[in-house]
C-alpha positions as CSV (number, residue, x, y, z in Angstrom):
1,X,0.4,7.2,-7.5
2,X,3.6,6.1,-5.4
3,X,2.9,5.0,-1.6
4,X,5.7,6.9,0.0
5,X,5.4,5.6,3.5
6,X,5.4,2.1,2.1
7,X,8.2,2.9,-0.3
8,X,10.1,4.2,2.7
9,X,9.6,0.6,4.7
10,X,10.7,-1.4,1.6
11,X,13.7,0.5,1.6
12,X,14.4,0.5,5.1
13,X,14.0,-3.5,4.9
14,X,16.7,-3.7,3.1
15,X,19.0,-2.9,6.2
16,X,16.8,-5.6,8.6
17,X,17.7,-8.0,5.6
18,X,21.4,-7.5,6.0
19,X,21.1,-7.5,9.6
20,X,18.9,-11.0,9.9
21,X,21.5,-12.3,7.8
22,X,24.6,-11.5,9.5
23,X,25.7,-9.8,6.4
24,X,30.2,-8.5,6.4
25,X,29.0,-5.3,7.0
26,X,30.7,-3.4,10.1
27,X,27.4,-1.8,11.4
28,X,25.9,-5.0,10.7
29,X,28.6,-7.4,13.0
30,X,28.9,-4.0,15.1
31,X,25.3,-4.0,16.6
32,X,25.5,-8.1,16.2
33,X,28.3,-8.0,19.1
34,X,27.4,-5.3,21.7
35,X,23.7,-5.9,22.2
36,X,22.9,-9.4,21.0
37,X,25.5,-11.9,21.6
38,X,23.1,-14.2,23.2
39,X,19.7,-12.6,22.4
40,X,17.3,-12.5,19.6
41,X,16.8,-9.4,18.6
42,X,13.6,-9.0,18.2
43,X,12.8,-10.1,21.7
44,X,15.3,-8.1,23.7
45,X,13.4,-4.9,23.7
46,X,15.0,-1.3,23.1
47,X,18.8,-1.4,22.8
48,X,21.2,1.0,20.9
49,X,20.7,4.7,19.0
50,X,17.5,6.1,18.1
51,X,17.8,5.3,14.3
52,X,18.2,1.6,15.2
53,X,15.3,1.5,17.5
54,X,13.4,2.9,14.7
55,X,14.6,0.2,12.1
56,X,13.6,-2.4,14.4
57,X,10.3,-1.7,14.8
58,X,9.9,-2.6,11.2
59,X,11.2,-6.4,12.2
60,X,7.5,-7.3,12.7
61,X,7.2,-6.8,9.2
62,X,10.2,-8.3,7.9
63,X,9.3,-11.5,9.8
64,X,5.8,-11.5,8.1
65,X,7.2,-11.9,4.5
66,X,9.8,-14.5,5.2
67,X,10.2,-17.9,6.5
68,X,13.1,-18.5,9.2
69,X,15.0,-21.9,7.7
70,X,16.4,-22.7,11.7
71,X,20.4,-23.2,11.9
72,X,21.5,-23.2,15.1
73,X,18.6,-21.5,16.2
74,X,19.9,-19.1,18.7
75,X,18.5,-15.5,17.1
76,X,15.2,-17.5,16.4
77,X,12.2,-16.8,18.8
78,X,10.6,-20.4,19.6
79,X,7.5,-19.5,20.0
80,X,7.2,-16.3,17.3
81,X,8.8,-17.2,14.8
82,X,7.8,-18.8,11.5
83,X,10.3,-21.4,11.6
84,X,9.0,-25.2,12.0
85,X,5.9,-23.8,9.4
86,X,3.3,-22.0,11.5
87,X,3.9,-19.5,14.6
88,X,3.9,-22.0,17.7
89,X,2.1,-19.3,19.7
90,X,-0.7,-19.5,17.9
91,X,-0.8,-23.2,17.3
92,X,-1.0,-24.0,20.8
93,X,-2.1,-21.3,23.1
94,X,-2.7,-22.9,26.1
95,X,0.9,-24.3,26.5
96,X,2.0,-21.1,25.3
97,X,0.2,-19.8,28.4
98,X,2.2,-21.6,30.9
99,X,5.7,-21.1,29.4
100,X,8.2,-19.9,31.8
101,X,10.4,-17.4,29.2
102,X,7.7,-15.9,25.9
103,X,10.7,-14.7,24.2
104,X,13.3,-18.4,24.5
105,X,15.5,-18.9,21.3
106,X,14.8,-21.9,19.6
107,X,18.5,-23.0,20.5
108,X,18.1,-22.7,24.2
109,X,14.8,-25.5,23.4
110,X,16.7,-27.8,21.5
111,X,19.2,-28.1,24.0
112,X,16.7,-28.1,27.2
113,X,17.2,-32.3,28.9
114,X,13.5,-32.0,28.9
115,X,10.4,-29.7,27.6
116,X,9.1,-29.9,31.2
117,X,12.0,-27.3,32.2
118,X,10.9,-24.6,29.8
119,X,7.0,-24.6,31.7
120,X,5.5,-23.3,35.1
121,X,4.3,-26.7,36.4
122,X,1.6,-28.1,36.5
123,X,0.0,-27.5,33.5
124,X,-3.4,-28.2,32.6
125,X,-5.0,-31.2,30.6
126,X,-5.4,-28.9,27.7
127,X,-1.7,-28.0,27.9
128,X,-0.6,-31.3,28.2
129,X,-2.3,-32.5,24.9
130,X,-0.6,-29.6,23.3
131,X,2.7,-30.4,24.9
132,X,2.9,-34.6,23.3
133,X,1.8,-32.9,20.1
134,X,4.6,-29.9,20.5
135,X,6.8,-32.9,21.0
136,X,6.3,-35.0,17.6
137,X,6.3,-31.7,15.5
138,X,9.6,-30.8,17.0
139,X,11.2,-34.6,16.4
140,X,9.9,-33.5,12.7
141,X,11.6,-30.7,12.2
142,X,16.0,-30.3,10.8
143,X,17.9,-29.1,13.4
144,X,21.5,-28.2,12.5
145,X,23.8,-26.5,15.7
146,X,26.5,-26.0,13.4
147,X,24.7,-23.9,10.3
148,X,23.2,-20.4,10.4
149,X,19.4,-19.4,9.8
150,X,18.3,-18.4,6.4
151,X,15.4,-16.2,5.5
152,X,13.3,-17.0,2.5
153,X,10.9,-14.4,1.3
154,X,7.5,-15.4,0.0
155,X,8.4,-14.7,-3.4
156,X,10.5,-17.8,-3.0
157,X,14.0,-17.1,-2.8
158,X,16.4,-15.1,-0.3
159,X,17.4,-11.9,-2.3
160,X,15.3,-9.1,-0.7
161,X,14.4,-6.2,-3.2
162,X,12.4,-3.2,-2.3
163,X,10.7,-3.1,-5.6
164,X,9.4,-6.8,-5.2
165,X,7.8,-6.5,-1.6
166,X,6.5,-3.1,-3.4
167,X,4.7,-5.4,-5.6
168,X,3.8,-8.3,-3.5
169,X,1.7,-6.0,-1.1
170,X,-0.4,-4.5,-4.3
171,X,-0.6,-7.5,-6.4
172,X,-4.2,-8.9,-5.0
173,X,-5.4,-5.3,-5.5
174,X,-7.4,-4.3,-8.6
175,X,-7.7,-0.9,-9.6
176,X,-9.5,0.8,-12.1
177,X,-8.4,0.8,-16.4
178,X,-8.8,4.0,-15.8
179,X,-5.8,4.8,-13.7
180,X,-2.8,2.9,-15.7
181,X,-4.6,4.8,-19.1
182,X,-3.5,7.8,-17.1
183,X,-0.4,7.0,-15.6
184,X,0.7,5.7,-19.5
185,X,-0.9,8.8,-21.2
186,X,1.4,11.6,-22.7
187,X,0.3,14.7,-20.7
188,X,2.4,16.5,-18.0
189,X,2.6,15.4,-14.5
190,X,0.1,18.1,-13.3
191,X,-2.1,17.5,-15.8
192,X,-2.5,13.6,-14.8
193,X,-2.4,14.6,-11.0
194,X,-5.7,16.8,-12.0
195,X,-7.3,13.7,-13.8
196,X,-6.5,11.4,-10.9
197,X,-8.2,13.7,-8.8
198,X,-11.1,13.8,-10.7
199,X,-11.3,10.0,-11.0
200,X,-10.6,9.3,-7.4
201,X,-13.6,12.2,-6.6
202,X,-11.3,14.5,-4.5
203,X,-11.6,17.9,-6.7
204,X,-12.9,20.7,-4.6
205,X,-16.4,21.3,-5.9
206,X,-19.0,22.5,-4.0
207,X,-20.1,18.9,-3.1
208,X,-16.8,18.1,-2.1
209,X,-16.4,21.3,0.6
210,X,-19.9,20.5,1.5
211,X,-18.7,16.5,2.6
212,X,-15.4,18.3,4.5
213,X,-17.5,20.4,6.6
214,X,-17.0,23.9,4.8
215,X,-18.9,26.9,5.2
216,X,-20.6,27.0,0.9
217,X,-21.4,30.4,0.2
218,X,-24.3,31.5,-0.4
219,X,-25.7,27.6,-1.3
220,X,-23.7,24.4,-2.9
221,X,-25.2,25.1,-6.5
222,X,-23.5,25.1,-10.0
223,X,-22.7,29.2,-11.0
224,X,-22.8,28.4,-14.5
225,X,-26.7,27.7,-15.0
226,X,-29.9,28.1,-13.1
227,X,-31.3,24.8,-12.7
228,X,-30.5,24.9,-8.8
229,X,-28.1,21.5,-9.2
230,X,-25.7,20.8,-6.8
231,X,-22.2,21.5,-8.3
232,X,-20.5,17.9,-7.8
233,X,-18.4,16.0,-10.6
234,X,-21.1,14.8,-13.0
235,X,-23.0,18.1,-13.0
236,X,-19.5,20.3,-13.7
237,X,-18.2,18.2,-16.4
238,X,-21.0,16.7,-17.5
239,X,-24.5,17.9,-17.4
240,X,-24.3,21.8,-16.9
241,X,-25.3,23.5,-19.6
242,X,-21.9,25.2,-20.3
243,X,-20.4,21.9,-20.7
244,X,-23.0,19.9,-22.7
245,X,-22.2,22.9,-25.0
246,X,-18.4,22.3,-25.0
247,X,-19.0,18.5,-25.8
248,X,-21.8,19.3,-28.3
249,X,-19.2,21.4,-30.5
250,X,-17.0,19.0,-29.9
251,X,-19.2,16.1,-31.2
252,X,-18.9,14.1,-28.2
253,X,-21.5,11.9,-26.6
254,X,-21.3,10.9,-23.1
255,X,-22.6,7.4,-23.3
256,X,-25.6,7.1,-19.9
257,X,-23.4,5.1,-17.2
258,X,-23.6,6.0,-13.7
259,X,-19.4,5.7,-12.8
260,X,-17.7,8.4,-14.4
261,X,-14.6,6.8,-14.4
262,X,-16.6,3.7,-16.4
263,X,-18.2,6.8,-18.7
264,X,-14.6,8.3,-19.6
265,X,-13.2,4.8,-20.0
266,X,-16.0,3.8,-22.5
267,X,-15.3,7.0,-24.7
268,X,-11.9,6.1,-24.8
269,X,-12.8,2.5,-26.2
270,X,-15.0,3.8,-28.4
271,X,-13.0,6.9,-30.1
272,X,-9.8,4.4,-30.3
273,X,-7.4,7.6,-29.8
274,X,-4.7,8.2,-27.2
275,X,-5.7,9.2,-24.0
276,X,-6.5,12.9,-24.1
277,X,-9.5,13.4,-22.0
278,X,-7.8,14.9,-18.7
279,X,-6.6,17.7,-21.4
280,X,-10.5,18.0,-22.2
281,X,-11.3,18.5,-18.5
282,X,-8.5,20.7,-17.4
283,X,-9.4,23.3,-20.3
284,X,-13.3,22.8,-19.3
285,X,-12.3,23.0,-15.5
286,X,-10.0,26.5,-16.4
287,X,-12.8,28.3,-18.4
288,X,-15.3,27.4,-15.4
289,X,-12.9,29.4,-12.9
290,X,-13.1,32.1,-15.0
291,X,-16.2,31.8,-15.4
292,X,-17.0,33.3,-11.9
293,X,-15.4,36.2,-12.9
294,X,-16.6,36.8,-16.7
295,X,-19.3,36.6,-18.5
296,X,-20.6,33.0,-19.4
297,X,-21.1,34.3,-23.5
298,X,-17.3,35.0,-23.1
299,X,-16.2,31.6,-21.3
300,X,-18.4,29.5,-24.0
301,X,-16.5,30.9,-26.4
302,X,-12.9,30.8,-25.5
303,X,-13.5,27.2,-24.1
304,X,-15.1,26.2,-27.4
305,X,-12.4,27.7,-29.3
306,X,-9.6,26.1,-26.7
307,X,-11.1,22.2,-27.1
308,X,-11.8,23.1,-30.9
309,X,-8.1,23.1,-31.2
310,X,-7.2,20.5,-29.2
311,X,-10.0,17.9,-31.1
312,X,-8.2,18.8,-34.4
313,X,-4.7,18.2,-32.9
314,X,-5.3,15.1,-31.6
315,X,-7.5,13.8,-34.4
316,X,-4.5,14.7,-37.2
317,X,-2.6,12.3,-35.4
């Protein structure tokens, strides 16, 4: 399932990407020249049209996944930007505390006569420690007035695509088997919405309205039997009696794991055919709703006969 919103900022990056680098692009040198001749742009506050205040609020971001390589250092904030390895703010707080301009480009540092200027004097002892060590770490660090910053990504290189910060923000997160089995599987699209729902738990059962708050009537239990259970996921398409029956015809066994997702996946091992349970539960889930309406004898039936057919499709294949 597609993140849209974080689609939308991958895409929009692309535009701070051109910008950051000064790209040949008339908007780009446009904007460049009117508001931040001498500025950095991320430090100047709200200039320009609505749309561009918009895509800078999204610099924060783009300054997150890349490292500033300083060139002349005049678009580069000193003191929040990752330029010279880690955010200088951060590494020494107290100095930070007594510094006369937050938002000074690196530039306007490198040319100072002497740190002092850039400070409210005097500073503190803790300050001052920070201050000989700001010293040494800036002697360390490449300083070229006559080259331009680049911006390396965290993926290592300088080409920005949308489809690799995509990537880089899920790749530490694990899902489920159960989802790519269903994003890879045959069926139509509303068929593997309806199975995602069911294995992320957010089909409307009677549980599920009870959890958002909705008036149940007349009680939250299954219509389909009389054993007073609680109509949630596992009872629906598992343990009611009108679906033990379709999965009895159908010579299924539901292996006795807890996680339904875990309990679908393990009958998919096990049977070693393509992925064709969210066909199962979408006919089961159809009969049920006309269940309410019709006579259970009736729904058996036509649900029996409905997953009959689909068992000996699937297994000719």
């Amino acid at each position: 399932m597609l993140n849209l919103r974080l689609q939308n900022y991958a895409l929009l990056l692309k535009q701070l990407h051109k910008f950051y680098n000064k790209h040949s692009t008339p908007w780009v040198q446009l904007i460049w020249n009117k508001y931040y001749a001498h500025k950095v742009p991320h430090a100047a506050g709200a200039l320009g049209s609505f749309w561009w205040r918009d895509l800078l609020k999204l610099c924060t971001l783009y300054r997150g996944i890349a490292t500033c390589t300083v060139g002349d250092g005049s678009f580069v904030s000193f003191w929040d930007d990752l330029w010279s390895g880690e955010i200088l703010s951060t590494k020494y707080p107290w100095l930070f505390s007594f510094a006369l301009n937050p938002d000074v480009s690196v530039n306007q540092v490198m040319l100072s006569d002497d740190l002092d200027t850039i400070f409210n004097l005097p500073i503190s002892e803790p300050a001052f420690t920070e201050l000989l060590d700001l010293q040494q770490h800036i002697q360390s660090v490449a300083f070229d007035h006559n080259s331009k910053e680049q911006w390396i990504f965290l993926w290592g290189n300088q080409v920005y695509s949308s489809r690799r910060y995509y990537k880089m923000v899920f790749q530490n997160l694990h899902s489920h088997p159960i989802f790519k089995k269903i994003s890879k599987s045959k069926c139509t699209p509303r068929l593997k919405f309806f199975a995602w729902l069911l294995a992320v738990d957010r089909l409307n059962t009677r549980s599920m309205l009870l959890r958002r708050h909705f008036n149940v009537q007349p009680n939250s239990y299954c219509v389909f039997c009389a054993s007073n259970s609680v109509e949630d996921l596992d009872h629906l398409f598992f343990s009611c009696p009108f679906a033990s029956a379709c999965w009895r015809k159908l010579g299924f066994r539901w292996p006795c794991i807890v996680d339904i997702n875990d309990r679908v996946l393990n009958l998919h091992n096990v049977l070693g055919l393509p992925y064709f349970m969210e066909i199962f539960i979408i006919a089961v889930w159809k009969s049920g709703n006309l269940g309410i309406l019709r006579s259970l004898t009736m729904v058996l039936q036509r649900s029996v006969f409905g997953l009959e057919t689909l068992r000996t499709r699937f297994c000719s294949n």
